[in-house]
C-alpha positions in Angstrom: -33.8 -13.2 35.5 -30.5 -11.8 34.7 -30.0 -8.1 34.2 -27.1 -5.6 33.8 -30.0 -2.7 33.8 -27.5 0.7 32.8 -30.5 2.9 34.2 -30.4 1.1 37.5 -26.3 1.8 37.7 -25.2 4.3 40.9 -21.5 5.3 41.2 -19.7 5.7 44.8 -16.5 7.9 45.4 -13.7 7.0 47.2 -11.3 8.1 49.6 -8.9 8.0 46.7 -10.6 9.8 44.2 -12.1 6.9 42.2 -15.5 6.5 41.2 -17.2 2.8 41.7 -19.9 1.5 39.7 -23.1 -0.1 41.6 -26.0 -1.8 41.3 -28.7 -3.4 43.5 -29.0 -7.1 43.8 -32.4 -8.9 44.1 -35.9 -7.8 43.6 -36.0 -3.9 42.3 -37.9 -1.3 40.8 -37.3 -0.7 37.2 -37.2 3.5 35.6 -40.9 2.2 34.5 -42.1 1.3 37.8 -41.9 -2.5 37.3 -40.4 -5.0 39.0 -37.2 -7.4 37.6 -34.9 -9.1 39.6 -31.8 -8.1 39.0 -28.3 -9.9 39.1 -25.3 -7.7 37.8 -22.6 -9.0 35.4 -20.5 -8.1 32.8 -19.9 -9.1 29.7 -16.5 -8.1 27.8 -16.1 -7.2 24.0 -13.3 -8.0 22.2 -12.8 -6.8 19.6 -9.7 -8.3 17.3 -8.2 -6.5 13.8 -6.8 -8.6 11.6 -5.1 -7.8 8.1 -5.5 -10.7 5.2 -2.5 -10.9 2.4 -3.5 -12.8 -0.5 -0.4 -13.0 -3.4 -1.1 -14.7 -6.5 1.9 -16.0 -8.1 2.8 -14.1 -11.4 3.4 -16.6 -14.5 7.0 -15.6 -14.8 7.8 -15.7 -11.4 10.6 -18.3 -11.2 12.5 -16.2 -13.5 12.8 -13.1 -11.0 15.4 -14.1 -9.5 17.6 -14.7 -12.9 16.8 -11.1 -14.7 15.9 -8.5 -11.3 18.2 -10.3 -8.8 15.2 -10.8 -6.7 13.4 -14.4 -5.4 9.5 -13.6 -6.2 6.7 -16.0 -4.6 6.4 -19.4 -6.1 3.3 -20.3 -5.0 -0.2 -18.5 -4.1 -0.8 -18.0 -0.1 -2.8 -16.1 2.2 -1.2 -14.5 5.2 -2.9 -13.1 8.2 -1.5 -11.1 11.0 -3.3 -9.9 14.2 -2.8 -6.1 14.0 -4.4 -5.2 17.0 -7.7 -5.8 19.6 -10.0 -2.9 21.9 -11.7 -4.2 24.6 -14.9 -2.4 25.8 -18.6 -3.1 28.0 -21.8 -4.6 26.7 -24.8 -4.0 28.1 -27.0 -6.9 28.1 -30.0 -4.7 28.3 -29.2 -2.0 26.3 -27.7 -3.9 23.4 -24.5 -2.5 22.3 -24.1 1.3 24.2 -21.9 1.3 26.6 -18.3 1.5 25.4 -18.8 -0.8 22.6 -20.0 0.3 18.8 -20.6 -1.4 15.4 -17.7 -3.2 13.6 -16.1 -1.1 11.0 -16.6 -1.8 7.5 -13.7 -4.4 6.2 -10.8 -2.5 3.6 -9.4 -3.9 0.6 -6.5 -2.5 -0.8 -5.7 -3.9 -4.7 -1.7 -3.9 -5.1 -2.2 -4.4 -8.8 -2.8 -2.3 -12.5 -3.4 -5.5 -14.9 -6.1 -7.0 -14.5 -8.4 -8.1 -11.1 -5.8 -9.9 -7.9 -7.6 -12.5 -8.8 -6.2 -13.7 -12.3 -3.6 -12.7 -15.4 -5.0 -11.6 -19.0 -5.1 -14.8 -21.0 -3.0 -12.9 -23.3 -0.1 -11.5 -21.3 1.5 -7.9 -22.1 4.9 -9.5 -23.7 2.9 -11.3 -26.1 3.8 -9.1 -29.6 3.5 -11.6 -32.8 1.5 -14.8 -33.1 4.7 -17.3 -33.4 5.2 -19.8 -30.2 7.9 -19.3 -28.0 8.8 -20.2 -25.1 7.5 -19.3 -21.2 11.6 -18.4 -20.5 12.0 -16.5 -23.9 8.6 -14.7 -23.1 9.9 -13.7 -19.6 13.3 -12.5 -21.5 11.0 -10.2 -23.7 9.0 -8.8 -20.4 12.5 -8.2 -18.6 13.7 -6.6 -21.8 10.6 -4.2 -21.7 10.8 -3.4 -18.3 14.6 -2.0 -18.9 13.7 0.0 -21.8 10.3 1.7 -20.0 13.2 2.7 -17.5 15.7 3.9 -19.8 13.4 6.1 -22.3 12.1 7.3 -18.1 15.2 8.5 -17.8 16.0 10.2 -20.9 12.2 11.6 -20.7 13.1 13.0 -17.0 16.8 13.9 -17.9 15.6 16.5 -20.9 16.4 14.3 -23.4 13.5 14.6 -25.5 12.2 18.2 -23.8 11.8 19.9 -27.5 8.6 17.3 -28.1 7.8 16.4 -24.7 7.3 19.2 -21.7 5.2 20.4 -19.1 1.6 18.2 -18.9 2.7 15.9 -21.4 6.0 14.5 -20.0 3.7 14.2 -16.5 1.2 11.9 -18.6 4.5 10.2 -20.4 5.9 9.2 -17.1 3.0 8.6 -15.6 1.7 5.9 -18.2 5.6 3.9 -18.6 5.5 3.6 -14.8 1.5 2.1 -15.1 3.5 0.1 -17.7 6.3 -1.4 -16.2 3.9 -2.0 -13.1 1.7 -4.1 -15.3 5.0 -6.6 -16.9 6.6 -6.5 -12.8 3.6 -8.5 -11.7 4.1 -11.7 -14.3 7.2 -11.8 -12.4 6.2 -10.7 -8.9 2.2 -11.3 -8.6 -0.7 -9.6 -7.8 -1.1 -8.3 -3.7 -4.0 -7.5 -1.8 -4.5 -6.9 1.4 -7.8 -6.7 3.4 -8.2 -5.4 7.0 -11.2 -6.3 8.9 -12.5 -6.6 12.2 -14.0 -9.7 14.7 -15.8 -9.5 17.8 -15.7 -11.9 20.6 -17.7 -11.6 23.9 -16.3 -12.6 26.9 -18.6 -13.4 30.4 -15.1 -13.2 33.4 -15.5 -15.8 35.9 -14.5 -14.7 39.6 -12.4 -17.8 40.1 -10.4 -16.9 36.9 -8.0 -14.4 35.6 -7.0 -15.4 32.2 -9.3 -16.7 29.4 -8.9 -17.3 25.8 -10.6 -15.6 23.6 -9.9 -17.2 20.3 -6.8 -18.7 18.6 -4.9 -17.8 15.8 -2.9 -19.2 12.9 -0.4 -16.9 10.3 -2.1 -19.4 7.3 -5.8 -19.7 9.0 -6.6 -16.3 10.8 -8.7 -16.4 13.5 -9.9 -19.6 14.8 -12.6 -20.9 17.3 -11.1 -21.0 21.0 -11.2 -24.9 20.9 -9.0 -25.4 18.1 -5.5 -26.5 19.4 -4.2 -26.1 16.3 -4.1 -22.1 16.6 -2.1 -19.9 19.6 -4.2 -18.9 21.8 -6.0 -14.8 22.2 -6.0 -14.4 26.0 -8.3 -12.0 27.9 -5.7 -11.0 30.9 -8.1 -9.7 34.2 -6.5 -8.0 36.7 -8.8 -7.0 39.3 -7.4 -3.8 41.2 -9.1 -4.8 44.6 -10.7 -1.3 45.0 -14.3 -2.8 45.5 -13.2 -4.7 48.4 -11.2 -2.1 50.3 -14.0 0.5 50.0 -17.0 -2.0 51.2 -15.6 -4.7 53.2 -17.8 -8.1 52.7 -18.5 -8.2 56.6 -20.3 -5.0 56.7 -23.0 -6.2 59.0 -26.7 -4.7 58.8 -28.3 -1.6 60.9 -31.8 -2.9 62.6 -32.8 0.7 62.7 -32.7 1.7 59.0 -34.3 0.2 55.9 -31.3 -1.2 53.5 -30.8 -3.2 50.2 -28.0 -5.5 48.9 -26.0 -3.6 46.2 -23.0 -5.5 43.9 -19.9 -2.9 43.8 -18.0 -3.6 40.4 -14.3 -3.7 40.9 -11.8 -1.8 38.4 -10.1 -3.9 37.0 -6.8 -3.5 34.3 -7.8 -6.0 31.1 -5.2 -6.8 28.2 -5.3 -8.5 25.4 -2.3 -11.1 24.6 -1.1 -13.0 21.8 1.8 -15.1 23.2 4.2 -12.0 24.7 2.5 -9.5 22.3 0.0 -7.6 24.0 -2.6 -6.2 21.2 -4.6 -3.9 23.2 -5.7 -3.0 26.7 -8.0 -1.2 28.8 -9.2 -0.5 32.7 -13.3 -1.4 33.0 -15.8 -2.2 35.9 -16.2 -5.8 36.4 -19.1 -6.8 38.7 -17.7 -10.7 38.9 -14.3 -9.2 40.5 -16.3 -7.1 43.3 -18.4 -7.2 46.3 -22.0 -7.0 47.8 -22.5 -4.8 50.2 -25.6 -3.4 52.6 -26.6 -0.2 52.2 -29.3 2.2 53.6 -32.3 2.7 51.8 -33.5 6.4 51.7 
């Protein structure tokens, strides 16, 4: 049975101030009284933030360029970006309690004032009398719209019409031409949203090893499974300090006179999380698979 028992956990000081976490190896008495047999190891959380862009192309959008001097999207994509990771402790008895919570909630954030991100109004904005004209002579009309929200702005701003328009009502006047000329900007530039959310990985550190990927990513996938060569890989960097080792030498050799037990001494160890040379987040925990096991006397 395998059992990283929090309740069974003793800490040891050192010369130099630190503070090591222990446990006892083999057969041992539980906080109930029972029995288990007991063989410390950590398991690592990781836990990765990633932000989603999703722009849907705007029906007028390869006009942009000609009437606002600006290239919009041509085409709908999704973007992802790897804003950040934590890395923390599970306890495998305990569940999730030691440094380690629940995922936050994802967040959607809605860059757009016509309409869902999802699709235009079948009837778009520009769209004033019921003869036919042309998707170029429609994008014309929008750009000609746009210019004339922002000229009566001005005028409205500038005091221009301040004998029939003041105080709470030029607020509400501004207020509803900028909603307006946000709603005919997006058949040009597209609707925007972005979604932040989180994904957690558990990681079990081998002693042999150092380095371990944790995932891999792609700018059009997101997160991907840590077998998927397509992606770059997430990297769990371990970089035991050596303090279990200096402070209980392996070769500690038993006293015939006292009554002792085998104890695991987790090492501290400096973790960080990498993507390529970027490194998303770090942290300093107790790794029983980097440390020792050492004899000590039974009281």
């Amino acid at each position: 049975m395998m059992l990283a028992a929090a309740a069974l956990t003793v800490f040891a000081g050192t010369a130099y101030g630190q503070v090591l976490e222990m446990m006892p190896v083999g057969d041992a008495t539980m906080p109930d009284g029972s029995r288990a047999y007991v063989l410390p190891q950590t398991t690592v959380a990781v836990d990765l933030t990633v932000s989603k862009e999703r722009v849907v192309t705007g029906p007028y959008a390869r006009f942009a360029q000609k009437y606002f001097g600006v290239i919009a999207p041509l085409a709908d994509k999704e973007t992802y970006t790897l804003l950040s990771a934590s890395v923390g402790l599970c306890d495998a008895a305990a569940g999730y309690g030691r440094s380690i919570g629940a995922l936050p909630a994802p967040r959607t954030e809605v860059y757009s004032n016509n309409g869902s991100a999802e699709e235009f109004p079948r009837v778009l904005p520009d769209r004033r009398s019921a003869s036919g004209s042309s998707l170029e002579d429609a994008a014309k009309e929008a750009a000609r719209t746009i210019f004339d929200l922002r000229n009566r702005r001005a005028e409205l701003v500038t005091g221009d019409y301040a004998e029939t328009v003041y105080g709470a009502g030029l607020a509400t006047a501004v207020e509803r031409m900028d909603r307006m000329e946000e709603e005919y900007l997006e058949l040009f530039f597209g609707k925007r949203t972005v979604t932040t959310y989180t994904v957690r990985y558990f990681v079990v550190p081998r002693a042999d090893a150092e380095t371990f990927v944790v995932c891999r990513f792609r700018e059009d996938r997101g997160v991907l499974p840590a077998d998927d060569l397509s992606g770059e890989p997430v990297v769990l960097e371990c970089r035991p300090q050596g303090m279990a080792v200096s402070v209980y030498p392996p070769q500690r050799k038993r006293s015939p006179r006292t009554s002792e037990a085998e104890y695991a001494v987790a090492d501290i160890v400096d973790c960080r999380v990498m993507l390529n040379k970027t490194e998303l987040g770090s942290a300093v925990l107790p790794i029983y698979q980097y440390g020792v096991r050492t004899i000590l006397e039974v009281r």
